[in-house]
C-alpha positions as CSV (number, residue, x, y, z in Angstrom):
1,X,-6.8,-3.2,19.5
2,X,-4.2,-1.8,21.1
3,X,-4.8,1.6,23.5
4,X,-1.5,3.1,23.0
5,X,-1.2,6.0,20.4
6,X,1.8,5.1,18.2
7,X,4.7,7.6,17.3
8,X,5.6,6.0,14.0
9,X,4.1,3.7,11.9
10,X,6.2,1.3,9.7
11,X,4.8,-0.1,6.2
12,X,6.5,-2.7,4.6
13,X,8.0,-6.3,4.1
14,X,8.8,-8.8,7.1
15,X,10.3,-11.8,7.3
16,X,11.7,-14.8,9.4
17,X,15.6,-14.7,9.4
18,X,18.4,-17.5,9.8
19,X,21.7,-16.2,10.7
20,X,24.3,-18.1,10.3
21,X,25.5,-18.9,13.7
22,X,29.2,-20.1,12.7
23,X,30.4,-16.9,12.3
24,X,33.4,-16.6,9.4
25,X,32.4,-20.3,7.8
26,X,31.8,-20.3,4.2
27,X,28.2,-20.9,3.7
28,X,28.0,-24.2,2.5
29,X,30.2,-25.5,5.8
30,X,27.4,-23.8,8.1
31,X,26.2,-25.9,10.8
32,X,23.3,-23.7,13.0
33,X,21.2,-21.0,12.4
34,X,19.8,-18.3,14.8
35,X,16.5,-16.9,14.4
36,X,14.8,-13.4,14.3
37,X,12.8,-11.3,12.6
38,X,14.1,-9.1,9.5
39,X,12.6,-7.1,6.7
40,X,14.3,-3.0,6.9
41,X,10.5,-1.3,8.3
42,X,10.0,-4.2,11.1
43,X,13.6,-3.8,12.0
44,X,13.2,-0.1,11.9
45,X,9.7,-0.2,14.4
46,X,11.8,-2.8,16.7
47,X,15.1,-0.6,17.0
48,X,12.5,2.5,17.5
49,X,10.9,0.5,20.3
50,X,13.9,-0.4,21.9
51,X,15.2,3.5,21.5
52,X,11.6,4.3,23.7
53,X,9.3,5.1,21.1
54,X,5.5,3.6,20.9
55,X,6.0,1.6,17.2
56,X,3.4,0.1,15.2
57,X,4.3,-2.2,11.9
58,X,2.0,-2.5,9.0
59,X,2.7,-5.4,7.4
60,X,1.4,-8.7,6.4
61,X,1.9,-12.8,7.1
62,X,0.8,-15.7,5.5
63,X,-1.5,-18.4,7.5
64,X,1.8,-20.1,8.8
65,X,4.3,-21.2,11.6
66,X,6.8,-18.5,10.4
67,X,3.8,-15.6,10.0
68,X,2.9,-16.5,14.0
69,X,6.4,-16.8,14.9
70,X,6.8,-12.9,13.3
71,X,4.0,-11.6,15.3
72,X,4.5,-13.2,18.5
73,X,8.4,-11.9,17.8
74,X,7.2,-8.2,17.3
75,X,5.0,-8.1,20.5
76,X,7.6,-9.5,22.6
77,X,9.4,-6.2,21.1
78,X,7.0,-3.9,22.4
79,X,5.4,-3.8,18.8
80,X,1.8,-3.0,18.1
81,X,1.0,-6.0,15.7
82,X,-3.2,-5.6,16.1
83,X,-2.8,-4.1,11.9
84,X,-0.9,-6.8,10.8
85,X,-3.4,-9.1,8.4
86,X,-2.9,-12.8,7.4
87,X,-3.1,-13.5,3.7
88,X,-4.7,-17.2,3.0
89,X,-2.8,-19.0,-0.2
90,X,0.6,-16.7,0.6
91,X,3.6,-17.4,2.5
92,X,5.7,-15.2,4.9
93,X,8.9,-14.3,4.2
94,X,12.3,-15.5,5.1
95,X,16.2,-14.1,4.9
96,X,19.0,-16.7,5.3
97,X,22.1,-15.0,6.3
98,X,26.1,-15.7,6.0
99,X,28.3,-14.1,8.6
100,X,31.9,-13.5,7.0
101,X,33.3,-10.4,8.3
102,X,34.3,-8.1,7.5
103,X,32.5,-7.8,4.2
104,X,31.2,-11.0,3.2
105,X,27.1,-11.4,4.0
106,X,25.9,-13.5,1.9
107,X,21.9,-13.0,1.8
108,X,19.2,-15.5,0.2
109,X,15.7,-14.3,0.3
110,X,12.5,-16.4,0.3
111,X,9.4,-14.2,-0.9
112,X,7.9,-15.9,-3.4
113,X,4.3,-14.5,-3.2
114,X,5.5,-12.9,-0.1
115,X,2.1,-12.1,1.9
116,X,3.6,-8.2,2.8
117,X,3.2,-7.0,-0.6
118,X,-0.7,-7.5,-1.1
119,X,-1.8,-4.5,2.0
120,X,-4.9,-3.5,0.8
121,X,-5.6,0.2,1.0
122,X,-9.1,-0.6,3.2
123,X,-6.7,-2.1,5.5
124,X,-4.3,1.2,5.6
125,X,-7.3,3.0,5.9
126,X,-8.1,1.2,9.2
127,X,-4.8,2.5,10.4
128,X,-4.8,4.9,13.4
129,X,-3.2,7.9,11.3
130,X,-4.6,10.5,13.3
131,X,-3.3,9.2,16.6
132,X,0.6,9.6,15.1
133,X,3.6,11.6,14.6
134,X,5.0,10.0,11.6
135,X,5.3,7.1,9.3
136,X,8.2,4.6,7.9
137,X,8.2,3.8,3.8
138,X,10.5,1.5,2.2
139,X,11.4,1.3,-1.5
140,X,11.2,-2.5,-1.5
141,X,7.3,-1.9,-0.8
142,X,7.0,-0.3,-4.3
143,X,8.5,-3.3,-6.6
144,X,5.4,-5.2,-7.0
145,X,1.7,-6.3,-5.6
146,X,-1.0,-3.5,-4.0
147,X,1.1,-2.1,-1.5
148,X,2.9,-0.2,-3.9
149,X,-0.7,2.1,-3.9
150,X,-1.3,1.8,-0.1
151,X,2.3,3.4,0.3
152,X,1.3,6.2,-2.2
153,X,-2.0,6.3,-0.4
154,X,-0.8,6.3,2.3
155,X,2.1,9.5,1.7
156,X,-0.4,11.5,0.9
157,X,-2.7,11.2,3.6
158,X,-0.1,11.6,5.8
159,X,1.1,14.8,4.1
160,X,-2.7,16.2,4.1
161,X,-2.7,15.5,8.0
162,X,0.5,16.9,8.2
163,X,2.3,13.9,9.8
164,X,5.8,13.5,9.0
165,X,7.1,10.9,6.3
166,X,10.3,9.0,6.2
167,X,11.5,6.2,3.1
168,X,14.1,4.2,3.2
169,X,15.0,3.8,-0.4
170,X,16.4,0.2,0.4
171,X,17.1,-0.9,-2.9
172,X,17.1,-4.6,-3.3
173,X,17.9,-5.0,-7.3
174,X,16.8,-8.7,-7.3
175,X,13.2,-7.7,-6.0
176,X,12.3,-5.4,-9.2
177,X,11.3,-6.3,-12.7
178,X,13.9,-4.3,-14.4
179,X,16.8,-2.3,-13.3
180,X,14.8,1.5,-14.4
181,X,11.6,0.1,-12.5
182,X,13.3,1.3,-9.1
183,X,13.3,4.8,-10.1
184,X,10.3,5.6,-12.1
185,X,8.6,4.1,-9.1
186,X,10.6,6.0,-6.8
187,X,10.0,9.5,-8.3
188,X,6.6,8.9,-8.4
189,X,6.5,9.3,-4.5
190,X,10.1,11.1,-3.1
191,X,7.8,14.2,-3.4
192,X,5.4,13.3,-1.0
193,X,8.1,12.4,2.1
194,X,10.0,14.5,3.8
195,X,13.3,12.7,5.5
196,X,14.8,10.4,2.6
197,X,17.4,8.2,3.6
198,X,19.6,5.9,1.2
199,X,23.6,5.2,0.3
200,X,24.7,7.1,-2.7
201,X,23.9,4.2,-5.2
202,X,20.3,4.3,-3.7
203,X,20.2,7.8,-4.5
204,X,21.4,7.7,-7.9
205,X,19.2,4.8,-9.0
206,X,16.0,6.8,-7.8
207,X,16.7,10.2,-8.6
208,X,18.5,9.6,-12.1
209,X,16.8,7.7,-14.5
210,X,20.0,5.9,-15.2
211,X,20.3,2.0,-14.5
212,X,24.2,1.8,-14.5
213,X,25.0,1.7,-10.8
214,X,26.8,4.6,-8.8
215,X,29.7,2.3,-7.5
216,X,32.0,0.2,-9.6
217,X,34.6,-2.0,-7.7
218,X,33.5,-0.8,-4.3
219,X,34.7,3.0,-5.7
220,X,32.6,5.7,-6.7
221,X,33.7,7.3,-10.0
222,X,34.3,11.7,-9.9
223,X,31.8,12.2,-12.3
224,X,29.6,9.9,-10.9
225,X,30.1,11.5,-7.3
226,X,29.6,14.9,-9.1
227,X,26.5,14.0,-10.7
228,X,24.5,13.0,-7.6
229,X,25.7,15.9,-5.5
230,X,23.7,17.8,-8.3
231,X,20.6,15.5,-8.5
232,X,21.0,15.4,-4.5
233,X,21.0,19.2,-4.1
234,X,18.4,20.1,-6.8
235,X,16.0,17.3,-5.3
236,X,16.4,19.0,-1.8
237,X,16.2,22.5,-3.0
238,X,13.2,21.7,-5.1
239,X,11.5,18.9,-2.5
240,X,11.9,21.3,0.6
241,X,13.1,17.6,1.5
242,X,15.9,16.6,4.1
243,X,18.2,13.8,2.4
244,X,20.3,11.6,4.1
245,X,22.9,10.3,2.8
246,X,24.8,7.3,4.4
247,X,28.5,6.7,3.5
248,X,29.4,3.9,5.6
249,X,32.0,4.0,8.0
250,X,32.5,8.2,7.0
251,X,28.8,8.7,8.0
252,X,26.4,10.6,6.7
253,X,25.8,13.8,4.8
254,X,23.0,15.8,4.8
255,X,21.4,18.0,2.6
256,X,18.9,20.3,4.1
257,X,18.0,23.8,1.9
258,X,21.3,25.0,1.5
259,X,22.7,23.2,4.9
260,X,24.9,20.3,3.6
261,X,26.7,19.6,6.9
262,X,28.5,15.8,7.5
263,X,28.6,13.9,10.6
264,X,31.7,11.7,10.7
265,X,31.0,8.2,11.5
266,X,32.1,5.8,14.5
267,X,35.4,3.9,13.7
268,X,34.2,-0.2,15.3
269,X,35.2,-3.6,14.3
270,X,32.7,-5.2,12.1
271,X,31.1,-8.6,13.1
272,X,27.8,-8.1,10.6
273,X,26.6,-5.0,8.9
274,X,23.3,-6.7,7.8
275,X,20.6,-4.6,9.9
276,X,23.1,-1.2,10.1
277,X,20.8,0.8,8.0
278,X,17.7,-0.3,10.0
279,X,19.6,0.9,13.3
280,X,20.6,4.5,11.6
281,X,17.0,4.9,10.6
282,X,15.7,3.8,14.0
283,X,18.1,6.0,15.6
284,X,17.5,9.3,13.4
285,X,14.0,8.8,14.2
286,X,14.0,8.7,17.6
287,X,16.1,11.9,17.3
288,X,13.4,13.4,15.2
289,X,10.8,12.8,17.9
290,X,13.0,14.5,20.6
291,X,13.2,17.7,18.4
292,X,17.1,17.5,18.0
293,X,18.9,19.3,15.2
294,X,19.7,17.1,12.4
295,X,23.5,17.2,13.3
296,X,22.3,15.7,16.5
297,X,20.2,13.4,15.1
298,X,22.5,12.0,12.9
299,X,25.5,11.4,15.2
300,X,22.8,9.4,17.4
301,X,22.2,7.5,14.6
302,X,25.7,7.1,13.6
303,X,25.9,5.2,16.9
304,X,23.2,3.1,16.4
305,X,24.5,1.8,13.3
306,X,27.7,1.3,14.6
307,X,26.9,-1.1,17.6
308,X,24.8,-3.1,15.3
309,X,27.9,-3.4,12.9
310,X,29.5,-4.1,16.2
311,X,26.9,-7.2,17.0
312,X,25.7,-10.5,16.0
313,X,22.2,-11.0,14.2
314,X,20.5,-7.8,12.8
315,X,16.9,-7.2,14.7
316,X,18.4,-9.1,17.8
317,X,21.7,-6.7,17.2
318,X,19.5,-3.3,17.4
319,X,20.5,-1.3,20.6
320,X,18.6,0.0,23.5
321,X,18.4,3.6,24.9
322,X,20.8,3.4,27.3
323,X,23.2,1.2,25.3
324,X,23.3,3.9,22.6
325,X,23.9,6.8,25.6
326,X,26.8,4.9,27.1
327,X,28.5,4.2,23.6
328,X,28.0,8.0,22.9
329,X,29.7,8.7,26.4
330,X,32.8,6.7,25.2
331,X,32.9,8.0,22.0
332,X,33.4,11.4,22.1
């Protein structure tokens, strides 16, 4: 096992990815594929890593070329992978990307009995939880198999120790049952973490109860917006929660007690935004563990989302320390 004491732990799905290497080509004309490693809480312990935090990733791989090509991927990322168990008679997962910017990315998953979603909670409880700072959820972890209970296990041990507990609502409709599964799952444990990050129509889906979606024709309807800012501020006042909302291109809002400030966003010309959300996350955590304010914080990870909209590829896109500093210097 490995010596170092990690700052954050990330529990969720992984996969192999294949992004389309002809970049603009309608999918069925593409000729190469590049690989990586996907799945929004690996992505988010690799763009930690790269930030300078010690990252560990809970997950899970079949018995398979693509499970060993994950693991070997992750340690080459500086990625504790000692906790990551192989599931005999299950298959690791894998993304196949499009690239036609600047809003076209077409996205085909393979997780058909996907090994990440059987964790067992005797393998979260092997977990070094006392040695860390925080943890990592995703909402995807909660649509089916056991680790749906090892997240809510794990919550509320980390609450009891008093770590700190981040979700990623990442809302991936064609990975739930039925279109009200996402939130009654959801509510079940927003009240156990205390950063929650997700785009308004993540928001709405978990904190509603309603399954129409939030956006219609790429606009948000008034009394739609309206609504959430009420679900968004009673949550927060009632949670003692910090909720981050992302908006894209405008950034981020935040709702903290009765501090709603917004960080504008950074204005860059979009090559992929597949693997943006994983490089906010990354970013804002990082900016956690340095004790920053959340304004702070969030601009940070503002520019970590931008460069990887910037970038080809979505793990392989996620920027390094100094990369993020010198885009910061440039963008005032």
């Amino acid at each position: 096992m490995s010596d170092l004491a990690p700052d954050l732990i990330t529990v969720g799905r992984v996969s192999m990815d294949l992004f389309a290497r002809d970049i603009g080509a309608e999918f069925h004309d593409i000729t190469a594929f590049e690989t990586g490693v996907g799945g929004s809480p690996v992505n988010i312990a690799i763009g930690a890593s790269r930030l300078g935090l010690t990252t560990l990733a809970f997950t899970a791989v079949g018995d398979d070329e693509i499970g060993r090509f994950v693991r070997r991927y992750l340690r080459n990322e500086g990625v504790i992978t000692e906790y990551i168990p192989v599931k005999p008679e299950t298959r690791t997962g894998m993304a196949v990307v499009g690239v036609q910017p600047p809003d076209r990315f077409p996205l085909l998953f393979y997780r058909e009995n996907p090994a990440d979603i059987h964790l067992s909670i005797d393998e979260a409880e092997a977990l070094p939880l006392s040695q860390t700072r925080a943890i990592s959820l995703s909402g995807t972890a909660l649509s089916r198999g056991s680790t749906h209970d090892v997240s809510l296990y794990l919550a509320e041990r980390a609450r009891a120790a008093g770590l700190t507990t981040f979700i990623d609502l990442d809302l991936r409709p064609d990975q739930w049952p039925h279109p009200l599964s996402f939130g009654l799952r959801m509510r079940r444990i927003l009240p156990l973490c205390d950063v929650i990050i997700g785009t308004e129509e993540e928001f709405f889906a978990a904190l509603s109860g309603a399954p129409e979606p939030i956006i219609s024709g790429g606009k948000v309807s008034g009394a739609l917006e309206r609504a959430l800012r009420g679900l968004l501020r009673d949550f927060c006042k009632e949670s003692g929660a910090t909720l981050v909302l992302k908006q894209g291109d405008k950034g981020v809002k935040l709702y903290e007690g009765e501090n709603r400030p917004a960080i504008a966003g950074f204005p860059v010309e979009i090559t992929n935004t597949v693997g943006a959300g994983d490089g906010f996350a990354s970013g804002l955590i990082y900016g956690w563990a340095q004790g920053w304010a959340w304004e702070q914080t969030a601009r940070f990870a503002n520019a970590c989302g931008a460069i990887v909209v910037s970038r080809h590829g979505c793990a392989r896109a996620l920027p390094y320390l100094h990369e993020v500093e010198a885009f910061l210097e440039t963008h005032h």
